[in-house]
N, C-alpha and C positions, 0 to 999 in steps of 0.2 A: 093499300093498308087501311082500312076501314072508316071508321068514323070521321077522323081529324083529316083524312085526306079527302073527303067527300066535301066536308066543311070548308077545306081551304078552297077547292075546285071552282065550287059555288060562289066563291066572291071573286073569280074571273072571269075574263070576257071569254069571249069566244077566239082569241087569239091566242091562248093562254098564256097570260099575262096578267098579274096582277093590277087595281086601277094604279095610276099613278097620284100616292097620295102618302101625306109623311105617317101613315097606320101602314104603309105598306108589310116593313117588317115585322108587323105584331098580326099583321091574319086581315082578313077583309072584317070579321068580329071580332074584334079584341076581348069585349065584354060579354060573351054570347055563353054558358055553359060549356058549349061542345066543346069550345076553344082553350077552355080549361082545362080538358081532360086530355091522357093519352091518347094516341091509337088504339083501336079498337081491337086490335088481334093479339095486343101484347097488354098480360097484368101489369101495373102498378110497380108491384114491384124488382119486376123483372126487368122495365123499362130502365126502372134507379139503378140499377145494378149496371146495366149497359152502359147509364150516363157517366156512371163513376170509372168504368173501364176505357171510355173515350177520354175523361179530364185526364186520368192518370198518363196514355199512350201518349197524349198532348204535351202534358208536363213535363215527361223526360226529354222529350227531343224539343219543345222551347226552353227548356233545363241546360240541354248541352250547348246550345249557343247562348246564351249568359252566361256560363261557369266558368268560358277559357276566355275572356275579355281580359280577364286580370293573367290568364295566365299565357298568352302570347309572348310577351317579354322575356318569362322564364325559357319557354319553349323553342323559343328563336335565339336565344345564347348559348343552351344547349345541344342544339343541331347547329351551330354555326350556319343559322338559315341568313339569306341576302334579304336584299329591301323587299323585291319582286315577289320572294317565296314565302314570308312574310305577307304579304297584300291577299298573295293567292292564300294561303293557311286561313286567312280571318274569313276572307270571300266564297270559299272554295264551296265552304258548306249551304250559305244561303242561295249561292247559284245554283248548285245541284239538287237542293230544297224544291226551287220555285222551277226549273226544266220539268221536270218531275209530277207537280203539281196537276196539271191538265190531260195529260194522256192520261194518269191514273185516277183524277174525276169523272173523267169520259168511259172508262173502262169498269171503275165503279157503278156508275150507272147501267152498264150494257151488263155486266156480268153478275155485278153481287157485289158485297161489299166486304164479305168475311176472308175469303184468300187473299186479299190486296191486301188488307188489316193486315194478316199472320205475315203475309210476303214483307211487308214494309218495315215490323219493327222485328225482324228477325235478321233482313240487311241491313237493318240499324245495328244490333246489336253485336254480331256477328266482325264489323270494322270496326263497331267501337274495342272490341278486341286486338283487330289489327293494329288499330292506332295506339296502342297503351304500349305493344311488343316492338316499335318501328324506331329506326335510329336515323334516318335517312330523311332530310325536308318533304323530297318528292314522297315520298311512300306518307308521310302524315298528310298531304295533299289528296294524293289518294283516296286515302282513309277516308276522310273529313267529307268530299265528292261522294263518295257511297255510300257514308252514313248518312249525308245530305238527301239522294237517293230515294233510300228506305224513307227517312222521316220525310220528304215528298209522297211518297205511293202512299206512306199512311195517313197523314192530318186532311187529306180530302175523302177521305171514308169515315174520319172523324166528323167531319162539320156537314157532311150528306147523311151520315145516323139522327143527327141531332135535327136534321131538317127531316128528315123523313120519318120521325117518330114523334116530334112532337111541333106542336102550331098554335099561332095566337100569343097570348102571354106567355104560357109553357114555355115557346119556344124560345121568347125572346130572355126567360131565365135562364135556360139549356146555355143559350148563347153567352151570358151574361159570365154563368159560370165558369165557359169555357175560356172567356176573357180572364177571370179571376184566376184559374187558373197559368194562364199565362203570368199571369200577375204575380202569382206565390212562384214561381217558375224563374222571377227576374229578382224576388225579393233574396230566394235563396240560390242565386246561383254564383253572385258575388259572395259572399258569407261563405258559401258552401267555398268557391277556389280560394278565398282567403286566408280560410282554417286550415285546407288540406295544403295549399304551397307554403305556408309555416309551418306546421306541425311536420311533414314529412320532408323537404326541401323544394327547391324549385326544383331542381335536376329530376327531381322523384317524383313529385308532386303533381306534374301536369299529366304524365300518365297515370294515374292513380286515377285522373277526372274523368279520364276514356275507358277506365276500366271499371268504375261504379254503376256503368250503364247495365253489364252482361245480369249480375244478379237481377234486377228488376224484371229487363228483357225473357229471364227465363221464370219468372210470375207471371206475366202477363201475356205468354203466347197461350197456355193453355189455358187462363181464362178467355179469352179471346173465342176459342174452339168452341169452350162449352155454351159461351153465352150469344155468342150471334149467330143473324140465323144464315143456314146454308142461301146460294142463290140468289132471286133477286124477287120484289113481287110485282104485279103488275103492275101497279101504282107507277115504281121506278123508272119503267118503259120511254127513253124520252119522246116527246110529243112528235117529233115527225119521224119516227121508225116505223110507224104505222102504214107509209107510204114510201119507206125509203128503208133501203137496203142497209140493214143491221152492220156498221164496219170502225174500224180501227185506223184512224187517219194515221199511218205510222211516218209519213213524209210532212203533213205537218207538225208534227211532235218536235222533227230534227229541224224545221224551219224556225219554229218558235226558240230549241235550245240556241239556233244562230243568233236570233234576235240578240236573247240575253251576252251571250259569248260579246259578239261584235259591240258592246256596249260595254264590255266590263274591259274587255283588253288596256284600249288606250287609256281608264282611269290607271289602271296597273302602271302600263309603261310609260306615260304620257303620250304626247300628242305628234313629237318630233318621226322622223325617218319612217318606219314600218306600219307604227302604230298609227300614224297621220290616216293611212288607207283603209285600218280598221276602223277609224273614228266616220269615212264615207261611208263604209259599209253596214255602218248602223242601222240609217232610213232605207240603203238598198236592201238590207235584210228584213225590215218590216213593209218593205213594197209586196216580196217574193212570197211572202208568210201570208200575205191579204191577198194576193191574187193567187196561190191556190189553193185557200179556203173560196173562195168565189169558184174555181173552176170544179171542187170536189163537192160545191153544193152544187153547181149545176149538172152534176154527173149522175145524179140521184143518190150520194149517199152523206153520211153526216158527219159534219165536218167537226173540228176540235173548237172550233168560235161559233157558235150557235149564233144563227140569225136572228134570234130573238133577242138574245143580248147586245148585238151590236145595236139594233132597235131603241133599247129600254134608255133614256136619259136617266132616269131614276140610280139603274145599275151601272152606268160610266160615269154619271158624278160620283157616286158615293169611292166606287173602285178609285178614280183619281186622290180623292181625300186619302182613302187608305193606303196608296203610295205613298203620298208625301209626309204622314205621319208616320208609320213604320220607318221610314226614312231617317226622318227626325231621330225617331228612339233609338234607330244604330246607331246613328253619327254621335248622340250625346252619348251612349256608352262606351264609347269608343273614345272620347275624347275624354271626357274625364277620367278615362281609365291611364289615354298616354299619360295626358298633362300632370295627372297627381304621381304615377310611379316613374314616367322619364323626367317630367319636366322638375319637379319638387324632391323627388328621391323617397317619398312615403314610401312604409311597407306596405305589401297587398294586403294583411287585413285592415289595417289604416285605410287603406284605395275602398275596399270592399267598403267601410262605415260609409265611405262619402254617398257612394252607389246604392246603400240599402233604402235610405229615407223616401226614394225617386218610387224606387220598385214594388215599399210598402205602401204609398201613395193610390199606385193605380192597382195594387191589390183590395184595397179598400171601397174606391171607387169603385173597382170593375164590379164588386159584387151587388151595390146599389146600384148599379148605370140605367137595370132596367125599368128600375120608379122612375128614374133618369128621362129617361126616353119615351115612359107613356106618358108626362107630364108636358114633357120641352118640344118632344119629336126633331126635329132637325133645325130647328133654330137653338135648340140648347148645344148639339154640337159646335156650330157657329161659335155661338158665345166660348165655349169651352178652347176651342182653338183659339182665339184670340187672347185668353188669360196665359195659356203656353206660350203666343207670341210674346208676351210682360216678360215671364221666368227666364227666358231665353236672354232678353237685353241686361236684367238683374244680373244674372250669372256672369256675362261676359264684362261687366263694370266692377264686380267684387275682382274676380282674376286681375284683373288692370290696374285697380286702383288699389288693392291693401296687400296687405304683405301673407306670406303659401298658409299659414296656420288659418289667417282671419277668412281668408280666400276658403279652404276647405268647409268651415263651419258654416257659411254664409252659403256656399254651391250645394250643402248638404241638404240645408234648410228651406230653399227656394227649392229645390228636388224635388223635398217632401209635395209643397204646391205643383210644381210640375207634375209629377207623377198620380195626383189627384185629378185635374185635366183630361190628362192620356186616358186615365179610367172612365172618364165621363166621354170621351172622342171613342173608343176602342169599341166594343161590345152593339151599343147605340148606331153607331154606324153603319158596322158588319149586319145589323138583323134589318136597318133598312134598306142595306144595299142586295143584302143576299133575298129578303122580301119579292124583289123584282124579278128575281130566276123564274124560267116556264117550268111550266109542270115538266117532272119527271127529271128536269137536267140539273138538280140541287148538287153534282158532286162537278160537273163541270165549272157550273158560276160557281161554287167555292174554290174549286182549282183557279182558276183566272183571277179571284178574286186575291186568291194570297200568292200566285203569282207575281202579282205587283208589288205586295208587301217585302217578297224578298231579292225581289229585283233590285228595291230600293236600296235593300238593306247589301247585300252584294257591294254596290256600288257605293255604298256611303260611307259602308265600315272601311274598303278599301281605300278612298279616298282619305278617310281621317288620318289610314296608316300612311299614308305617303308624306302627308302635310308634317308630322311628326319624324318621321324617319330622314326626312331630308332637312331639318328645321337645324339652325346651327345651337349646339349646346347653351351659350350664356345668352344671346339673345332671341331665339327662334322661336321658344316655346309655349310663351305668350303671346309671338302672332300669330302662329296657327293657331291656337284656342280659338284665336277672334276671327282667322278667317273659317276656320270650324261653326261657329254661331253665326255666322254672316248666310254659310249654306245652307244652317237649319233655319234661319229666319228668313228665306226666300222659298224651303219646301212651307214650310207654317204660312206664310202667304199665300202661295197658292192653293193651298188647299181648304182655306179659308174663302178662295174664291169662288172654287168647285161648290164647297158647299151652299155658298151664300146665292149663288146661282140658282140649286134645286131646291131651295128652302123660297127664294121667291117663284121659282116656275110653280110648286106647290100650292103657294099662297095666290096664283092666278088662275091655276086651273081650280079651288076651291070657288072663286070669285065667282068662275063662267058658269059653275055647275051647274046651277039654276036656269039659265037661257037654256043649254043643251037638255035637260033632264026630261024631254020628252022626247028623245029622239030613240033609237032602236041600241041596242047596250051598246053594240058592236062600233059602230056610228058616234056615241057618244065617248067612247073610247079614245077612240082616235083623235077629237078633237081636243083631249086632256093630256095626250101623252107628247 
């Protein structure tokens, strides 16, 4: 794809890999003209157009998981749903989200990226129909799983557009957007279930939220048609098909959905009888998942975990950070969604005010994040995560110590600053982590990349519902809050550690640059990565 793909090539080695350097995700020129501009085979304005069709696709489907946070409760007294079906309803979606994710980055890349788009928000929309007409736990389960799905097959054609169309600063606002977008996404989607489960009832209410999908979904497939391009261009090609048999790992697809599966069960059921066996089969499912990506790369064909990326520390620090903080952001929406409507008895748009401040915060942020990120580079993430790590203790000592009013306004207010943070950690991250992808595989390492984010999220939001669901009425509800904060302030550490890790690996191979900088690219490469 012409120009900006020539330019970005050029500031790789010969491995194809970008250097490992905290510029990674803004272009080997950040500052350079070329890097300014579009790609070369699409106008100006044709590009905006595309970009505003990816935020959009974005928005609705990180829309439908914020909008039923608040309305779980309704949902689950309405179906006379259990604890377990309940767990799986909140979960159901980001694990079929993130299964999803990599085969259709992988597929993206090999085929094109426009039928996967149309494919994905049309089984989006399609069960968000199912789900508004369903009377039945299991069948909202369902639903929730294939809309999960779809919005999988499409957000990794989303953020491989935006990698594949634009580069440098461009791209790192593309990205910035797409975070801000998530952002207006989280800001309205509590608001949004707040108004509709009062104004119409709960009983009413929570399908209403599944059925506001369909109108959009039918705007946005046929622009979709008109505005992207058929196929795929050479550029997209990933780097070792050249030598390796064009193919579709569909056994590691289902290796990778066990992975996640065997790790969300025992949150579910806990740990006791059955589930005990799924809690071993965790690390044996991610043994079986790594050795045969090893046995289908040695077979000549191209597996769904690119060697390059297992390679990059760059792209496995920044991917750990973005586990643990997506993490974060389910488990706090989740918990302040029980605690205020179970534990307190607010009404959901009362719940929603609490939840707005958090969501305007990192819409705000997300949209600067990228003056953000050419200024700080990976030491301002650092810093930013560890201001999230403050809000987190703030929050957990207003709930304990003052009584539900003083406690909402205080979790509101500290939100606001949290969700400032997350805008600064989000976007910043993502364009230095995705930075690191080899040429041609941007829809895989995005797939793998928010893999992680909704693995997290899977697991976290399920977790919170159990902490709550099991917590006894007069005094339980306050200490789940706290052991709720205790989990996000162990993911917020670690990923604080991730980072602080590749912000000094950076700060060393900066150091050496000069001793190696007469050595041959390829040679000096290696000694930096």
């Amino acid at each position: 794809m012409g120009t900006a793909t020539r330019t970005s090539m050029a500031a790789t080695t010969s491995g194809g890999r970008p250097p490992e350097s905290e510029d990674a995700g803004l272009g080997a020129s950040a500052t350079a003209p070329a890097d300014r501009e579009l790609r070369g085979d699409v106008d100006t304005g044709k590009a905006r157009a595309v970009l505003w069709l990816c935020l959009s696709a974005g928005f609705i489907t990180l829309l439908d998981q914020s909008v039923f946070i608040l309305a779980v409760p309704a949902m689950a007294s309405d179906l006379e749903a259990g604890a377990a079906e309940v767990q799986w309803i909140l979960a159901s979606y980001s694990l079929a989200f993130g299964i999803a994710l990599v085969p259709s980055g992988r597929l993206g890349d090999l085929l094109g990226r426009r039928a996967l788009f149309v494919t994905g928000i049309l089984v989006f929309g399609v069960f968000s129909l199912v789900g508004g007409l369903t009377s039945a736990p299991w069948l909202v389960i369902v639903a929730r799983l294939l809309q999960g799905l779809g919005a999988g097959c499409l957000n990794p054609q989303v953020l491989g557009l935006l990698q594949d169309r634009f580069t440098g600063a461009e791209r790192a606002k593309a990205l910035g957007y797409y975070a801000a977008a998530g952002g207006s996404a989280a800001v309205c989607g509590p608001l949004i279930g707040g108004v509709i489960l009062s104004a119409a009832g709960p009983n009413t209410g929570w399908r209403l939220l599944f059925l506001a999908n369909v109108p959009l979904v039918l705007v946005l497939v046929p622009l979709a048609i008109k505005l992207l391009p058929k196929g795929k261009a050479a550029e997209s090609q990933p780097v070792e098909t050249t030598r390796r048999r064009t193919s579709v790992d569909a056994l590691g697809a289902l290796l990778l959905g066990a992975v996640v599966t065997t790790f969300l069960v025992p949150t579910v059921y806990g740990t006791q009888g059955a589930s005990a066996l799924w809690l071993a089969a965790g690390p044996a499912s991610i043994l079986c998942f790594a050795a045969w990506e090893f046995l289908y790369h040695r077979r000549g064909r191209t597996p769904l975990l690119s060697p390059e990326l297992v390679r990059s520390k760059g792209y496995l620090l920044g991917t750990v950070v973005a586990l643990c903080q997506f993490g974060v952001g389910a488990a706090m929406a989740a918990l302040t969604a029980f605690y205020f409507l179970s534990g307190t008895g607010l009404a959901p748009l009362a719940a929603a005010a609490i939840l707005a401040p958090q969501a305007a915060g990192m819409l705000l942020a997300s949209s600067l994040s990228w003056r953000f990120l050419g200024r700080f580079g990976r030491a301002g993430v650092v810093l930013a995560l560890a201001a999230s790590l403050a809000t987190l203790i703030a929050k957990d000592l207003a709930v304990q110590g003052l009584d539900d009013a003083a406690a909402a306004v205080v979790v509101a207010a500290v939100g606001l600053v949290q969700g400032v943070t997350t805008g600064l950690v989000v976007a910043p991250n993502q364009a230095l982590t995705l930075g690191h992808a080899p040429t041609g595989a941007a829809g895989v390492a995005a797939g793998f990349y928010q893999l992680s984010q909704r693995f997290s999220a899977a697991l976290c939001s399920a977790a919170i519902a159990g902490l709550f669901l099991n917590a006894l009425p007069d005094t339980g509800f306050r200490a789940a809050f706290r052991d709720g904060i205790i989990l996000c302030m162990a993911l917020t550490a670690a990923a604080i550690l991730a980072g602080a890790v590749d912000w000094l690996r950076v700060a060393a191979a900066k150091r050496s640059a000069p001793i190696v900088s007469n050595l041959p690219s390829s040679n000096r490469t290696k000694e930096i990565q």
